[in-house]
C-alpha positions, 0 to 999 in steps of 0.5 A: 938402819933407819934413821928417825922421823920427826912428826912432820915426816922428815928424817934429820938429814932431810931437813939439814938438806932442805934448810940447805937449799932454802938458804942458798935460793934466798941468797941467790935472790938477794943477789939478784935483787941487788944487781937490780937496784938503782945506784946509791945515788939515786935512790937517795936523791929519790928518798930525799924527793918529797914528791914521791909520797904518796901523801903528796901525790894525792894532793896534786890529784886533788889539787888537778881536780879542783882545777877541771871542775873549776872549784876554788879551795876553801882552805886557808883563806886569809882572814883579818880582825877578831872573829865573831858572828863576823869576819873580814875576808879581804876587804869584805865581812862575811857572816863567820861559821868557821870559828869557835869563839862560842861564848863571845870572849875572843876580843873580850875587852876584860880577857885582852887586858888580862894578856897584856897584864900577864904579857907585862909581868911575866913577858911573852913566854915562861921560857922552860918547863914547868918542872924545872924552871916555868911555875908561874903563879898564873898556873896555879890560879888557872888550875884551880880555877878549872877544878872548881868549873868541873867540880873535880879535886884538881887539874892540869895545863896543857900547852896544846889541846890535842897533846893533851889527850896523846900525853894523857892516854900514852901516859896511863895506859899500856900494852897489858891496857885496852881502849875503847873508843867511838868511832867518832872520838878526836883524832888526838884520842886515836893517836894517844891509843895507838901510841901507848901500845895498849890494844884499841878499838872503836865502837859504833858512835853512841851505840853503848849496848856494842859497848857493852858486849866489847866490854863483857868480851874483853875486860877479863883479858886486860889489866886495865880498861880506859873508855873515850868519848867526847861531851859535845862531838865536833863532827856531829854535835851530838852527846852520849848518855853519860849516866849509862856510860858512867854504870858501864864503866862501873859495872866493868872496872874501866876508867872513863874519859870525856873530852869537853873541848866543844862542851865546856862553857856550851853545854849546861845552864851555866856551861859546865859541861855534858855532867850539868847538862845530864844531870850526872855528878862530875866526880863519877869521871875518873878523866874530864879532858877540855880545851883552852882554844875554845870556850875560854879563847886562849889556846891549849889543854887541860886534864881534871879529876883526882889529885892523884891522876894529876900527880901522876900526870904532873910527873909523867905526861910527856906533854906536860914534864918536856914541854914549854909551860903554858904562856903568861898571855894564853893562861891569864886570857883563859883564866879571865874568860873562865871566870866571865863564864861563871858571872855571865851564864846568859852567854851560854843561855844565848849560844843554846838559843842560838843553836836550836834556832840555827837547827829549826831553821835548817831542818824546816829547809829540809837540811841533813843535821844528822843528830845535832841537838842544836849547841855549838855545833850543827853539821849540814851533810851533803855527800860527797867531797867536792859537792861539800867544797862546792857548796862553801863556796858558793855560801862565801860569795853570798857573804857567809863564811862555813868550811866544808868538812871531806874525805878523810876526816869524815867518811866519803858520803857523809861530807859536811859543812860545820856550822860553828854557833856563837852568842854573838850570832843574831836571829837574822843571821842564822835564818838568812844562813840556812836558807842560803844553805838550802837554795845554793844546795838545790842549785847544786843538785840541779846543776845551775 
């Protein structure tokens, strides 16, 4: 009797005897692989090497080349003193495009005073959580504070600006969830998208017509849709069209976020942000994100928006509920450097002046800006890596002070130096700083 066949062709018995035999190869080769292995010892000593990771394996490579080419390293060079349109390096002063204090009040006499005042009243941290132990009444001042400078219900503190953003997206969204990112959003954008398990993608930076056909492919196949740019980008200090993003995320039922961190106090006539600078009302964003480290010469995040968006990150941020609440001297700093910006909007008008000087100057040199407009930040692109580390450092032996920006953070050919604009900068300096640029560039190309 003939026994039955399954549709792959294969009686019961067949298959019994084929699984047989599969089970017995793989556990022949498990054996085999074993006899292989390297002692336990030795392979734990190996495991525990840091040495062996590749992270560290590309660094000696990186570290072998700059010592054939003779390339110094740029990076975490020892400066001294409070940084302006200057700093000090060592014993000299060099013209400094390597910090972001845009609107001059790091080392404002008023914002020191208002530290030390906090450091005196409530000591040098809040020494716990927010929720249980931490609420200081600074917090709250500053949180308002910041609802009212982005014209949204309310907003929150973050003792980090790149948590944040982490805390924030892992927060509200999930694996049923997609996020659309551009192609250029901030580091802390991607990792928050990768660790809420949500689906992600990037589109190309500024290009809202491949937004569009992601958004009509994929918006139907999710529960709830988060998009993610920045006001002002810190690569290529370049904006996207807000109003257009806002009829997008309208039109799709998606929640939009922008991370101010390079725009709030730069763009706008009296530094709010891409909204005022476009002429887009603040309260069509569901999620306005900001930095403290920058504008407002302090250090850490904020989030705002609705009530209810801050309640629910309130409760469930992990940034926010199992972290140290914001210190008393970087709440307070903050807090008076917000309120200077508002009373002083010529600072901000100086900084755009700068910027559009900074970037005809080195457009005139026949420099690569890319598409800055000319705000805070205007990138010189040069190429490749070393040909970027080479030339920073031949402009901080002329006395100017600009860090390169390479492989991985930008694409390989399209390494930079990123020019950091203040209203502390003069004329003289931003003319004299791309004429630098472009003479020590054509050096370089010519090989003298």
């Amino acid at each position: 009797m003939n026994q039955s066949r399954g549709i792959d062709g294969l009686n019961e018995a067949d298959k019994s005897k084929l699984i047989a035999d599969l089970k017995a190869r793989a556990k022949a080769k498990s054996m085999k692989a074993a006899e292989a292995e390297p002692a336990p010892a030795a392979a734990t000593a190996k495991a525990f090497d840091f040495t062996n990771l590749s992270a560290h394996k590309q660094l000696r490579m990186m570290r072998a080349l700059g010592d054939m080419t003779g390339i110094a390293d740029p990076f975490f060079k020892l400066h001294d003193g409070i940084p302006g349109g200057t700093i000090r390096t060592g014993s000299e002063t060099h013209v400094n495009f390597g910090t972001y204090n845009y609107v001059g009040l790091n080392g404002d006499a008023r914002v020191m005073a208002a530290a030390k005042d906090a450091i005196d009243r409530y000591g040098t941290s809040v020494s716990a959580s927010r929720v249980v132990a931490g609420e200081r009444p600074f917090h709250g001042r500053l949180e308002a504070a910041l609802a009212r400078f982005t014209g949204t219900e309310a907003a929150l503190a973050f003792v980090s600006g790149h948590a944040t953003n982490v805390s924030t997206i892992g927060c509200l969204m999930g694996p049923k969830d997609l996020i659309l990112a551009d192609c250029l959003a901030h580091n802390s954008i991607v990792e928050g998208a990768r660790l809420s398990g949500a689906t992600r993608a990037a589109f190309p930076h500024n290009d809202l017509e491949a937004l569009e056909h992601m958004l009509a492919r994929s918006r139907d196949r999710h529960e709830r849709v988060l998009i993610a740019v920045e006001g002002l980008y810190s690569m290529d200090g370049d904006c996207p069209d807000l109003a257009r993003l806002v009829d997008l995320k309208t039109r799709f039922g998606a929640w939009l976020m922008v991370d101010e961190a390079h725009a709030a106090g730069v763009l706008g006539a009296s530094g709010r942000g891409i909204a005022e600078e476009q002429g887009v009302d603040p309260r069509a964003v569901e999620i306005w994100m900001g930095t403290l480290s920058k504008a407002f010469a302090s250090a850490g995040g904020y989030i705002a928006g609705a009530q209810a968006l801050i309640d629910v990150l309130k409760a469930g941020a992990p940034g926010f509920v199992f972290s140290v609440g914001l210190s008393p001297a970087q709440g307070a700093a903050a807090l008076q450097a917000l309120e200077i910006i508002e009373a002083e909007p010529d600072r901000v008008a100086r900084l755009r002046a700068n910027g559009r000087t900074f970037l005809a100057a080195a457009k005139a040199n026949g420099l690569d800006t890319g598409t800055a407009i000319g705000a805070s930040v205007v990138p010189v692109i040069v190429g490749d890596s070393s040909f970027a580390v080479a030339l920073s450092n031949r402009l901080s032996a002329r006395g100017i002070s600009v860090l390169p920006i390479i492989f991985p953070a930008v694409p390989e050919k399209q390494a930079r130096l990123r020019f950091f604009i203040t209203c502390e900068h003069t004329e003289q300096q931003l003319v004299t700083a791309a004429n630098a640029t472009a003479e020590e560039f054509a050096k370089l190309k010519r090989g003298t």
